[in-house]
VOSEBA-456678 format. One record per residue (C-alpha): x, y, z. Coordinates in Angstrom, 3 decimals, always signed. Each point is the difference from the previous one (the first is absolute). Layout:
BEGIN
+----------+----------+----------+
|       xx |       yy |       zz |
+----------+----------+----------+
|        X |        Y |        Z |
...
+----------+----------+----------+
//
This chain:
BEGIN
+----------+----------+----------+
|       xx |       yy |       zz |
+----------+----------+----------+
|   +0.000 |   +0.000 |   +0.000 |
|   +1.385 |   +3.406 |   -0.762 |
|   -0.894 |   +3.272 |   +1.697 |
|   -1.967 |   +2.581 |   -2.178 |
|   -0.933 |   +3.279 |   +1.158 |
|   -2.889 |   +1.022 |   -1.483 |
|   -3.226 |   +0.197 |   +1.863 |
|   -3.130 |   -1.713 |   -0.956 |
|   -3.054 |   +0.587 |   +1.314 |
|   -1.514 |   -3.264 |   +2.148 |
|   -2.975 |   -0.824 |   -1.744 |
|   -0.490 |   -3.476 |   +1.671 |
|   -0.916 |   -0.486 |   +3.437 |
|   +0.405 |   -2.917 |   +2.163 |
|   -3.372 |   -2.468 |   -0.106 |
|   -0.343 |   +1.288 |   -4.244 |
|   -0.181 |   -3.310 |   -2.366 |
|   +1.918 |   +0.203 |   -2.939 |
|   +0.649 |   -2.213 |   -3.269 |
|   +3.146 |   -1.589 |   -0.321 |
|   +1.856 |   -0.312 |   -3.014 |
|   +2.304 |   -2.924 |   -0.396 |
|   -0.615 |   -3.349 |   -0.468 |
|   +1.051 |   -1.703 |   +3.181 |
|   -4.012 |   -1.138 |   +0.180 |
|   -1.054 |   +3.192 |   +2.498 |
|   -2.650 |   +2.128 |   -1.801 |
|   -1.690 |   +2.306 |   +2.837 |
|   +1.860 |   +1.053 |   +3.175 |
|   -0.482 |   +2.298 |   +3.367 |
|   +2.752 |   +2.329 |   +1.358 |
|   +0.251 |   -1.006 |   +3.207 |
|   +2.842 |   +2.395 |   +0.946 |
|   +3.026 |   +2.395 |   -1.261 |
|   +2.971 |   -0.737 |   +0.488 |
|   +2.256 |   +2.743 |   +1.331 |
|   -2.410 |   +2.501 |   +0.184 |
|   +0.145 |   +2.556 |   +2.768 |
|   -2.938 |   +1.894 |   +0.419 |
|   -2.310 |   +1.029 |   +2.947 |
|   -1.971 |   -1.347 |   +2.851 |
|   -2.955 |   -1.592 |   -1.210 |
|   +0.405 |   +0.447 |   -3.564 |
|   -0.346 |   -2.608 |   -2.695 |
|   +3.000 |   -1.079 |   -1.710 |
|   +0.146 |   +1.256 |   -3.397 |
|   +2.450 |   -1.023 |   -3.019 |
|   +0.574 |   +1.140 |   -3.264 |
|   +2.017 |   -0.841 |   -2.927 |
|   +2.984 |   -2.122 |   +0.231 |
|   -0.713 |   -0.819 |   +3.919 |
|   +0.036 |   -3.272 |   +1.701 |
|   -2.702 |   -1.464 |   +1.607 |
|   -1.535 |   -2.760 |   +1.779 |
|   -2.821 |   -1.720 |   -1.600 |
|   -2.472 |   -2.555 |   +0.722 |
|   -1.482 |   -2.188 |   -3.506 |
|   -3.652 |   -0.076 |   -0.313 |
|   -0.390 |   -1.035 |   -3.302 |
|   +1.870 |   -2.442 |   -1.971 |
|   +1.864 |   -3.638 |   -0.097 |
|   -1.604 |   -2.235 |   +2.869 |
|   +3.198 |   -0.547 |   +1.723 |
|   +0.417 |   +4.131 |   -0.158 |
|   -2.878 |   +0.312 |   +1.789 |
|   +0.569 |   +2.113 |   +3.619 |
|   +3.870 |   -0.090 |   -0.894 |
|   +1.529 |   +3.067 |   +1.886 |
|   +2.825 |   +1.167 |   -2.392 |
|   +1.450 |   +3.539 |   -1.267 |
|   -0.312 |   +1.795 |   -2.853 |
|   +1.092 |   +3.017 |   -2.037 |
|   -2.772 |   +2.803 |   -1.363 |
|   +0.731 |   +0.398 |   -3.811 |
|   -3.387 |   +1.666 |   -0.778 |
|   -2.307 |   +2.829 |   +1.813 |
|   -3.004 |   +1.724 |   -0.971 |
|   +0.699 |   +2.976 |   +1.988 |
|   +2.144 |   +2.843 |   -1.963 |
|   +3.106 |   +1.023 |   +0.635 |
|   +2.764 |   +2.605 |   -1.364 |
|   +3.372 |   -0.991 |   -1.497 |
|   +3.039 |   +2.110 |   +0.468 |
|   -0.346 |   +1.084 |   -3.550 |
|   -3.678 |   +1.313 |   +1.112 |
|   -1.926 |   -2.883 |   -2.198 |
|   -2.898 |   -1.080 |   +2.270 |
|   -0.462 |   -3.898 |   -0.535 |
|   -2.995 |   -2.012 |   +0.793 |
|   -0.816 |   -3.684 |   -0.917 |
|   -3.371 |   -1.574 |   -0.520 |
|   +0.395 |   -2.760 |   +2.876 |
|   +2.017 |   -0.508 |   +3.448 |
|   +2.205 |   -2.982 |   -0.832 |
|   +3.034 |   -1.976 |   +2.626 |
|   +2.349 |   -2.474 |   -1.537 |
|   +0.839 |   -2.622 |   +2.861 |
|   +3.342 |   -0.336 |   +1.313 |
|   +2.328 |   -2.321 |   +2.444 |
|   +1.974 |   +1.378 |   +2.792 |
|   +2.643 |   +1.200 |   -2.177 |
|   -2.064 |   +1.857 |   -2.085 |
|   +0.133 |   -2.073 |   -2.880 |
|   -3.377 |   -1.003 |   -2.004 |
|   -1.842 |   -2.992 |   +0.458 |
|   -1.282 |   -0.132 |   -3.509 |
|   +2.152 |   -0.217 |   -3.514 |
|   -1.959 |   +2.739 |   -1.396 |
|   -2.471 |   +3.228 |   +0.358 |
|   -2.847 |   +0.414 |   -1.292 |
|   -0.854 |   +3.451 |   -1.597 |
|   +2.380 |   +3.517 |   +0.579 |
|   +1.711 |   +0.925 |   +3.143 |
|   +1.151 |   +3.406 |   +1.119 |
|   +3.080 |   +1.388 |   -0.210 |
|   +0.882 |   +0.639 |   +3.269 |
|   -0.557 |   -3.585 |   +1.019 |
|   +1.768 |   -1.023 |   -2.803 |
|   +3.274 |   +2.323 |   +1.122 |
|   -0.246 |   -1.178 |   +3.440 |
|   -0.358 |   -4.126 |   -0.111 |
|   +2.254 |   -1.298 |   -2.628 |
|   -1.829 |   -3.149 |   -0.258 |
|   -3.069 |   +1.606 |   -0.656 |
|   +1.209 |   +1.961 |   -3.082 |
|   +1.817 |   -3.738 |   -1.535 |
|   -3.671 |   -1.491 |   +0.612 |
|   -1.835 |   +2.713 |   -1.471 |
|   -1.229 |   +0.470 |   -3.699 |
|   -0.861 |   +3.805 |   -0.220 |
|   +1.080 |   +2.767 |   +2.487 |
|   -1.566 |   +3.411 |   -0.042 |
+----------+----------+----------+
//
């Protein structure tokens, strides 16, 4: 994982169910929580693009079923502004499911992935067909 330093507004909260993308047999899962986010008391966890999370499966593979794992966010409905001033938007929320390492479950993803996921996991940009 590298470091990138541009600021993306958190468009999904902990508890949302979102569609995931690759094809390690997961299809619908819920955030359950965000990791390394530091916010305040009492406040939902919220992630954006390119963050790690916890997820629980709720739709998918039988043996997938209730499977805790984590998860990058590669997709988010909620806009946000690049550097260059280019607000970017996508038609669904989308996670690609990971390991512990960060490296993808899946061989491949399904439909585009943003940029600043892409810059940020390695392994997602490799697995990934289009990046916008």
């Amino acid at each position: 994982m590298k470091g990138v330093a541009a600021r993306i507004t958190r468009g999904l909260s902990r508890g949302t169910v979102v569609q995931c993308i690759d094809n390690s047999g997961a299809r619908m899962v819920q955030i359950i929580e965000v990791i390394g986010y530091h916010g305040t008391h009492r406040r939902y966890a919220s992630g954006g693009v390119g963050d790690l999370v916890v997820v629980s499966v709720k739709k998918g593979r039988p043996e997938l079923k209730k499977e805790v794992a984590n998860a990058i966010i590669v997709r988010q409905k909620r806009p946000y502004r690049r550097p260059d001033g280019i607000v970017v938007s996508f038609e669904s929320n989308a996670v690609v499911l990971t390991n512990n390492k960060g490296e993808i479950r899946g061989t491949t993803i399904k439909g585009p992935v943003a940029r600043e996921a892409a810059d940020r996991w390695p392994t997602v940009a490799a697995a990934s067909t289009v990046i916008i």
